[in-house]
PDB file of N, CA, C and O in Angstrom, chain B, residues numbered from 101:
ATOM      1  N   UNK B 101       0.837  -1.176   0.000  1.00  0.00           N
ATOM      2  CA  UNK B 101       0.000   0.000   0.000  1.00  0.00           C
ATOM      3  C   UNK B 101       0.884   1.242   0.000  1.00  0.00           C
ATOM      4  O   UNK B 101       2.020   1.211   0.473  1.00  0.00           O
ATOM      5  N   UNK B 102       0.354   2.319  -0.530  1.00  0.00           N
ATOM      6  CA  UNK B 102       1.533   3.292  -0.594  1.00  0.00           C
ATOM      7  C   UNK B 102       0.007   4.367  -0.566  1.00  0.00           C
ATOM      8  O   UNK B 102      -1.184   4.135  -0.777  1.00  0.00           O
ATOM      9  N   UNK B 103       0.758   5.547  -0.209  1.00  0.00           N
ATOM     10  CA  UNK B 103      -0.201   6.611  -0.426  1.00  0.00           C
ATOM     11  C   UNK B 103       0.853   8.067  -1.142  1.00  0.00           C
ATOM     12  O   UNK B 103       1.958   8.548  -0.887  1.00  0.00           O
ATOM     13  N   UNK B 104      -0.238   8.340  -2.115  1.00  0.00           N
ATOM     14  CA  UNK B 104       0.124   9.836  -2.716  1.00  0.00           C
ATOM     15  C   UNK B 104      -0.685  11.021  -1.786  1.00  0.00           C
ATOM     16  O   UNK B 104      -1.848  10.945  -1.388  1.00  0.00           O
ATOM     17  N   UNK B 105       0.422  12.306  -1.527  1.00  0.00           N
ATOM     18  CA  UNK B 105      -0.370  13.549  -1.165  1.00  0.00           C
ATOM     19  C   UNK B 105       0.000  14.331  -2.026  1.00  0.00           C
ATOM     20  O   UNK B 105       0.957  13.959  -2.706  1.00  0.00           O
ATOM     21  N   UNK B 106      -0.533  15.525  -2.283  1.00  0.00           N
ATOM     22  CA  UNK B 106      -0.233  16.438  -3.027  1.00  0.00           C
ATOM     23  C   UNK B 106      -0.557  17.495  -2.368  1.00  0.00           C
ATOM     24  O   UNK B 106      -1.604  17.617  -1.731  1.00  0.00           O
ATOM     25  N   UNK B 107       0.608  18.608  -2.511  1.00  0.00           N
ATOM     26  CA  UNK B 107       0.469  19.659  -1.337  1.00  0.00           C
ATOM     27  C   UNK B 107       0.416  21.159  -1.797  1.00  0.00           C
ATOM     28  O   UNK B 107       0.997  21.442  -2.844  1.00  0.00           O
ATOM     29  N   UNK B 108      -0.056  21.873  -1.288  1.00  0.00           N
ATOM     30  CA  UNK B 108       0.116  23.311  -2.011  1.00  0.00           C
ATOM     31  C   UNK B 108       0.741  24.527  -1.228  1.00  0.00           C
ATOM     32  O   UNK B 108       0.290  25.315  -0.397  1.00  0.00           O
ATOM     33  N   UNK B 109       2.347  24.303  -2.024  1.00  0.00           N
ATOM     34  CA  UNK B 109       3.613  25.581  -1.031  1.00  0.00           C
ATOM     35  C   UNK B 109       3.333  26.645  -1.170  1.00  0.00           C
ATOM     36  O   UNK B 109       4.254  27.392  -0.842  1.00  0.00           O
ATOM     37  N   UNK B 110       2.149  27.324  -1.640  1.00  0.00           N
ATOM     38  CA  UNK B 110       1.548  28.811  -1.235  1.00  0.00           C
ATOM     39  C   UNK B 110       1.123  28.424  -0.220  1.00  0.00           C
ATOM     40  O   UNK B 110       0.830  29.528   0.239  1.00  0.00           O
ATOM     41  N   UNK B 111       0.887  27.862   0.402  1.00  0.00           N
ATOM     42  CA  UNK B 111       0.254  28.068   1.811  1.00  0.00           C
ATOM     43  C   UNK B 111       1.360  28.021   3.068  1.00  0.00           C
ATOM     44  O   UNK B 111       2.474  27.510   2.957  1.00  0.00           O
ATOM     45  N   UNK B 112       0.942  28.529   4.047  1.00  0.00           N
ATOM     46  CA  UNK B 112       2.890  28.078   5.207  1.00  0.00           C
ATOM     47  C   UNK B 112       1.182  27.929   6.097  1.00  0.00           C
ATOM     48  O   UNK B 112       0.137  28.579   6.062  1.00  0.00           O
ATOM     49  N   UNK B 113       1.625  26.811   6.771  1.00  0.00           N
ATOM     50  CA  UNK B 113       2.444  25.797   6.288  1.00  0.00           C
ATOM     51  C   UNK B 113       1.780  24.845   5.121  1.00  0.00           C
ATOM     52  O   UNK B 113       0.569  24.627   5.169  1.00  0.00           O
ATOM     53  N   UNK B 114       2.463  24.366   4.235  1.00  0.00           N
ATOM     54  CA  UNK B 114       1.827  23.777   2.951  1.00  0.00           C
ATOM     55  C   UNK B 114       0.302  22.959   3.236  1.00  0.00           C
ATOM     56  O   UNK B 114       0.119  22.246   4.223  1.00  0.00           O
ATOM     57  N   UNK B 115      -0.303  23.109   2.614  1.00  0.00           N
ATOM     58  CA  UNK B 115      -1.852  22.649   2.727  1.00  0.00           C
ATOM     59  C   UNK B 115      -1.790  21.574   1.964  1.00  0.00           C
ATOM     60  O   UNK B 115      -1.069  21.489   0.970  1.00  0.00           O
ATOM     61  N   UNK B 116      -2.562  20.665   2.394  1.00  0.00           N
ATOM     62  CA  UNK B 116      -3.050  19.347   0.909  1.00  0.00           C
ATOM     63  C   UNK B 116      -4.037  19.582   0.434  1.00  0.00           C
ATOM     64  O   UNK B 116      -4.935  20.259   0.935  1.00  0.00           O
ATOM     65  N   UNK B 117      -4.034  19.141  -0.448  1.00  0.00           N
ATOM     66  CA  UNK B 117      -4.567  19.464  -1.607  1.00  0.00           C
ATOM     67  C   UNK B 117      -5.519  18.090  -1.670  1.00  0.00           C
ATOM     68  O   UNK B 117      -6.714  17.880  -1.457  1.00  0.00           O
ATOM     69  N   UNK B 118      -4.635  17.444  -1.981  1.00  0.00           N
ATOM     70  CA  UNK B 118      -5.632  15.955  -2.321  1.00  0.00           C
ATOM     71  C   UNK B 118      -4.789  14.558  -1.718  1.00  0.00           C
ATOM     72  O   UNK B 118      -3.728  14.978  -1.256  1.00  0.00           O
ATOM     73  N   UNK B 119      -4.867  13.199  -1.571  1.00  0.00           N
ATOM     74  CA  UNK B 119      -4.516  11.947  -1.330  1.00  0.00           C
ATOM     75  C   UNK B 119      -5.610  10.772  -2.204  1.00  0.00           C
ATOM     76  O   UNK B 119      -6.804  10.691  -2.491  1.00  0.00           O
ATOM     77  N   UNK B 120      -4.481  10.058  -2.370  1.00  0.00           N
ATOM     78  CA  UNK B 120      -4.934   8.793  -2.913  1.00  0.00           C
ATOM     79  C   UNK B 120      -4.329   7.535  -2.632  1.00  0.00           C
ATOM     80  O   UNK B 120      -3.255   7.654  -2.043  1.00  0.00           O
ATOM     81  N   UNK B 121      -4.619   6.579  -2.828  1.00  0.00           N
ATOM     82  CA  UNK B 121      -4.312   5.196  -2.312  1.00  0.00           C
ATOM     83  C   UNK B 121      -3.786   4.487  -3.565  1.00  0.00           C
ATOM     84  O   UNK B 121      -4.367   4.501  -4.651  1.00  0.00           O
ATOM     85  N   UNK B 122      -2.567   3.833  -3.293  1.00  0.00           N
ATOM     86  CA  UNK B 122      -2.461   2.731  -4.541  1.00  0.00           C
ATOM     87  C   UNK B 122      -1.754   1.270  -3.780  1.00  0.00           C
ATOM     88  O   UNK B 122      -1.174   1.005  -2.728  1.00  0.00           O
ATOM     89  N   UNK B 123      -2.098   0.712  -4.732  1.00  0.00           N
ATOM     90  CA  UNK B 123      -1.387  -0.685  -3.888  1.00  0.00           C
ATOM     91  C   UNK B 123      -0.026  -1.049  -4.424  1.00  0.00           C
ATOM     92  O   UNK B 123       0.464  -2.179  -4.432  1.00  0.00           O
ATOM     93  N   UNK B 124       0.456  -0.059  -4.820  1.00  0.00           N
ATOM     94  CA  UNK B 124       2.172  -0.718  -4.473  1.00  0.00           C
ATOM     95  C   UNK B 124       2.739   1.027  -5.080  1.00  0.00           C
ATOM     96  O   UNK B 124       2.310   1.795  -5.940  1.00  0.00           O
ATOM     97  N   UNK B 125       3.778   1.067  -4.197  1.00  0.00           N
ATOM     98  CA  UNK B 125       4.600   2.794  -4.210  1.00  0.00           C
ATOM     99  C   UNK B 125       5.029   2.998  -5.486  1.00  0.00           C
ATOM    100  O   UNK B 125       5.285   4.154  -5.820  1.00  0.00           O
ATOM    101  N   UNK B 126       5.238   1.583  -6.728  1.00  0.00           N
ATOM    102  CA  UNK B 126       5.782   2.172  -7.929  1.00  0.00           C
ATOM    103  C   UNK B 126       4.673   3.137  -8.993  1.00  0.00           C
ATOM    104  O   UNK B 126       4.933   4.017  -9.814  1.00  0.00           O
ATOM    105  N   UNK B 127       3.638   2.657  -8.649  1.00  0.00           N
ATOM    106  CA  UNK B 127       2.307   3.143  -8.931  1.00  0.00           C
ATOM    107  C   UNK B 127       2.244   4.262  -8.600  1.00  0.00           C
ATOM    108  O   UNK B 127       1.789   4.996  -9.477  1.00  0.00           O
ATOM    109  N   UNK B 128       2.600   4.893  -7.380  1.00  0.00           N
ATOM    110  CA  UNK B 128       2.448   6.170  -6.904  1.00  0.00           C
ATOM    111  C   UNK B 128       3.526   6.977  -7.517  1.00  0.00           C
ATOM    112  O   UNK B 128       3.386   8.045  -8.113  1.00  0.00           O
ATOM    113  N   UNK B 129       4.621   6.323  -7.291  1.00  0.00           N
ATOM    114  CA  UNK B 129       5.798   7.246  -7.663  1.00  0.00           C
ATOM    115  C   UNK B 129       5.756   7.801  -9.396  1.00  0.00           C
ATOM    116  O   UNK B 129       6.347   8.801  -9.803  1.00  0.00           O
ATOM    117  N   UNK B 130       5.000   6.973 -10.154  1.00  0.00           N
ATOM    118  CA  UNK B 130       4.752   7.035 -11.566  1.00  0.00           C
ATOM    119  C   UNK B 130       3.951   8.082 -11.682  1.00  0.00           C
ATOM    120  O   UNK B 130       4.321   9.109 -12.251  1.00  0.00           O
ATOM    121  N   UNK B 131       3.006   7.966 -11.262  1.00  0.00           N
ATOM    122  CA  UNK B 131       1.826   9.217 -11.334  1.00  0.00           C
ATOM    123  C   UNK B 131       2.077  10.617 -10.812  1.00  0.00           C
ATOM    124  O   UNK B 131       1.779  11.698 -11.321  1.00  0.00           O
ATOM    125  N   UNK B 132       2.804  10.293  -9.472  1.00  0.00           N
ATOM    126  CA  UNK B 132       3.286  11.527  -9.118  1.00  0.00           C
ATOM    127  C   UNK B 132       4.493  12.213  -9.672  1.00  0.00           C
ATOM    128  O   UNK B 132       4.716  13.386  -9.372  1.00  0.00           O
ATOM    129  N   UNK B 133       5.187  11.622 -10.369  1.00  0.00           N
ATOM    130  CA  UNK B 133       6.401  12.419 -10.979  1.00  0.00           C
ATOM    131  C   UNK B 133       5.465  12.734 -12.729  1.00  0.00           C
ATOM    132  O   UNK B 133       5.593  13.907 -13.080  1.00  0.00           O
ATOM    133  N   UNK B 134       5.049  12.297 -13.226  1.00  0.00           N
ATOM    134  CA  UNK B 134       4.138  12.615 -14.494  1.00  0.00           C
ATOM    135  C   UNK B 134       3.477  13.860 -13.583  1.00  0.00           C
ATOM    136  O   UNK B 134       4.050  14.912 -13.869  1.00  0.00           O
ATOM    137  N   UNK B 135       2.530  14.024 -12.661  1.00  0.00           N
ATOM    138  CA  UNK B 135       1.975  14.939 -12.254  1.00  0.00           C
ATOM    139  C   UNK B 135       2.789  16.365 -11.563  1.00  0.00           C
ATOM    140  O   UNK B 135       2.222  17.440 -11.369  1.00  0.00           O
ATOM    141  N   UNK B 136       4.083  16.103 -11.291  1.00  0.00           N
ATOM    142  CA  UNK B 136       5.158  16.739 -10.896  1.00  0.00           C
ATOM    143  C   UNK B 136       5.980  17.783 -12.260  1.00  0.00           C
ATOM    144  O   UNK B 136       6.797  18.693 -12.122  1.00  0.00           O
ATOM    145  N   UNK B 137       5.363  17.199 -13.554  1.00  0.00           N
ATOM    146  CA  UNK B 137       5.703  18.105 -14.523  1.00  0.00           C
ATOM    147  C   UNK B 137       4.795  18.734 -15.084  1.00  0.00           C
ATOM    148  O   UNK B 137       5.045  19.519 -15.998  1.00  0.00           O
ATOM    149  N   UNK B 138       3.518  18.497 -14.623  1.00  0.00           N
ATOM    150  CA  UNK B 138       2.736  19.401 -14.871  1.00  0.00           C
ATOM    151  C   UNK B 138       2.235  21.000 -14.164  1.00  0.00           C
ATOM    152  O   UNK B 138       1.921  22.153 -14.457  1.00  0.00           O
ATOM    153  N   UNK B 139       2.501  19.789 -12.716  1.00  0.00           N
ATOM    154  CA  UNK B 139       2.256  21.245 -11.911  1.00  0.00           C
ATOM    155  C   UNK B 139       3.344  21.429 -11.181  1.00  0.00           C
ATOM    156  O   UNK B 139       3.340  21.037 -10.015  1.00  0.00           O
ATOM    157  N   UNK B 140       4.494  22.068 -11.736  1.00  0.00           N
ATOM    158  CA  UNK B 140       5.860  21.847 -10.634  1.00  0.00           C
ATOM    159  C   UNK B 140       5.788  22.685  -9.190  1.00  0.00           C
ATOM    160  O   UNK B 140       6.692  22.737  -8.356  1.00  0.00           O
ATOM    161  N   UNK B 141       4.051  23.538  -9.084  1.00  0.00           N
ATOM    162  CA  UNK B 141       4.529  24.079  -8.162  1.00  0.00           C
ATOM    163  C   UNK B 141       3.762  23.675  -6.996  1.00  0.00           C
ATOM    164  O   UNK B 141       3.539  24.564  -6.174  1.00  0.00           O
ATOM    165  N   UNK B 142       3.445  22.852  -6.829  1.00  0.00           N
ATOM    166  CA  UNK B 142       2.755  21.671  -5.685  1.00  0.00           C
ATOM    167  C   UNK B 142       3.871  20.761  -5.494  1.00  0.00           C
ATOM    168  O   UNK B 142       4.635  20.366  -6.375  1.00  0.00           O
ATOM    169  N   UNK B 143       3.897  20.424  -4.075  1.00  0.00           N
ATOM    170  CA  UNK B 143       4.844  19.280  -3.249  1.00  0.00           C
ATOM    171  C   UNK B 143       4.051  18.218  -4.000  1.00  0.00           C
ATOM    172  O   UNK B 143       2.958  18.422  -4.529  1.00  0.00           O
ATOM    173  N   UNK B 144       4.886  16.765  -3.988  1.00  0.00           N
ATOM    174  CA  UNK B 144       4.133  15.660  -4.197  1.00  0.00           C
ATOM    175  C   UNK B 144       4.793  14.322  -3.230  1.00  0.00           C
ATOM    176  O   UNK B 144       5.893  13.877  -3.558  1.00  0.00           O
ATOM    177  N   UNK B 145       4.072  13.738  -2.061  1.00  0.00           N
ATOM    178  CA  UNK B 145       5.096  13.165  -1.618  1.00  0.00           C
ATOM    179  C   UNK B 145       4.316  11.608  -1.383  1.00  0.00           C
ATOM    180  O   UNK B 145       3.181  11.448  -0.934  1.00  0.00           O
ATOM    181  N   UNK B 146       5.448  10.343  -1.900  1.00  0.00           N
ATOM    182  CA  UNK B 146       4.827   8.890  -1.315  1.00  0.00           C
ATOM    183  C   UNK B 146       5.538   8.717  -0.648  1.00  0.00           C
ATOM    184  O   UNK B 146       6.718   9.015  -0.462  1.00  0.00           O
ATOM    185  N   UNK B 147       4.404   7.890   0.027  1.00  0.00           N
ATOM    186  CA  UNK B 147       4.437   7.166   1.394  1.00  0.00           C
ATOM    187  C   UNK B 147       4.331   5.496   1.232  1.00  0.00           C
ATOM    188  O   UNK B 147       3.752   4.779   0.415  1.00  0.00           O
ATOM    189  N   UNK B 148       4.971   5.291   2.125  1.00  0.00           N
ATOM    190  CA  UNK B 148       4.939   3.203   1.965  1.00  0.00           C
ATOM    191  C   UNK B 148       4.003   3.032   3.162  1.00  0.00           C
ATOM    192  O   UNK B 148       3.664   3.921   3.943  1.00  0.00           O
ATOM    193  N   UNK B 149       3.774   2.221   3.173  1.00  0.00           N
ATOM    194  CA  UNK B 149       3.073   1.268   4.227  1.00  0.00           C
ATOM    195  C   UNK B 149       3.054   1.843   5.652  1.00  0.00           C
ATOM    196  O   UNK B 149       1.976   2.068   6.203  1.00  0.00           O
ATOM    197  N   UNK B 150       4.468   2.134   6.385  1.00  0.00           N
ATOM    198  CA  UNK B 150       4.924   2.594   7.168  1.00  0.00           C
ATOM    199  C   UNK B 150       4.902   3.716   7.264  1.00  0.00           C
ATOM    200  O   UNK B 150       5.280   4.080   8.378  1.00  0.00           O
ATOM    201  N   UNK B 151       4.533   4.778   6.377  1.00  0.00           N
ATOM    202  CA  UNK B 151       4.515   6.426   6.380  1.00  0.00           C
ATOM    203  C   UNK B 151       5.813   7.070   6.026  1.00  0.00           C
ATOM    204  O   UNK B 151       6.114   8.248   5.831  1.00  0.00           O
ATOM    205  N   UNK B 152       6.544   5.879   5.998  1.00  0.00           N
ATOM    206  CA  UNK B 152       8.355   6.440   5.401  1.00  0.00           C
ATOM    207  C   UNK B 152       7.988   6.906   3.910  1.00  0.00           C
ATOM    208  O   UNK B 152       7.217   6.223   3.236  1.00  0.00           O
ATOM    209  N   UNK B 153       8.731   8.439   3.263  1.00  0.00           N
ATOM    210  CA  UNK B 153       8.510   8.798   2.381  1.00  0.00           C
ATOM    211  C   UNK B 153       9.407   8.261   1.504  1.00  0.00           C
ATOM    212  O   UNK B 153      10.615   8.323   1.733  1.00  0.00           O
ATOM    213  N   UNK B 154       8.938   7.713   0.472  1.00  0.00           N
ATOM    214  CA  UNK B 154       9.859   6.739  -0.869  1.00  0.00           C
ATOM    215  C   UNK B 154      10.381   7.851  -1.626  1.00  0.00           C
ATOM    216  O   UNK B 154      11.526   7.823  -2.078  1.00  0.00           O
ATOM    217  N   UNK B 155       9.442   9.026  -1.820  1.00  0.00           N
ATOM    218  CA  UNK B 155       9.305  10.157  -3.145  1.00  0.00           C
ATOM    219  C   UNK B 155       8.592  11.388  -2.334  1.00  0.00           C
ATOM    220  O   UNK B 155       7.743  11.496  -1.449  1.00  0.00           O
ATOM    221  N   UNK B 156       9.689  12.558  -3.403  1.00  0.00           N
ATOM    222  CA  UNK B 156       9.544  13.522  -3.017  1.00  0.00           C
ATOM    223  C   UNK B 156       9.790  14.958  -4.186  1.00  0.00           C
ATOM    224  O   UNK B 156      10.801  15.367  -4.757  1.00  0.00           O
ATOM    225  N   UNK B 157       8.982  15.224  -4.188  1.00  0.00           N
ATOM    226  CA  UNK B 157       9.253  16.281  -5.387  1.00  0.00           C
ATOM    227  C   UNK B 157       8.462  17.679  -5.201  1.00  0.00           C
ATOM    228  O   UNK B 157       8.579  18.571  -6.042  1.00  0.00           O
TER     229      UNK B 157
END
């Protein structure tokens, strides 16, 4: 299980924006770096199982 957040750095302290669930972190990390060039100016960060962050952009 892995989870995506997506965060918004106009805000202090950064606000989320949105979360989603996927069942395995490569899944997340895929979507979120594709989504990381669209909107470069939102945080995007996965999480594993454990809440340890895999990805960070």
């Amino acid at each position: 299980m892995a989870l995506l957040r997506i965060y918004d750095v106009k805000q202090e302290p950064p606000a989320l924006v949105s979360q989603q669930q996927f069942p395995v972190a490569s899944d997340a990390i895929v979507i979120a770096d594709e989504l990381a060039k669209r909107k470069p100016e939102r945080l995007y960060r996965v999480f594993d199982a454990d809440m340890n962050v895999v990805y960070a952009r």
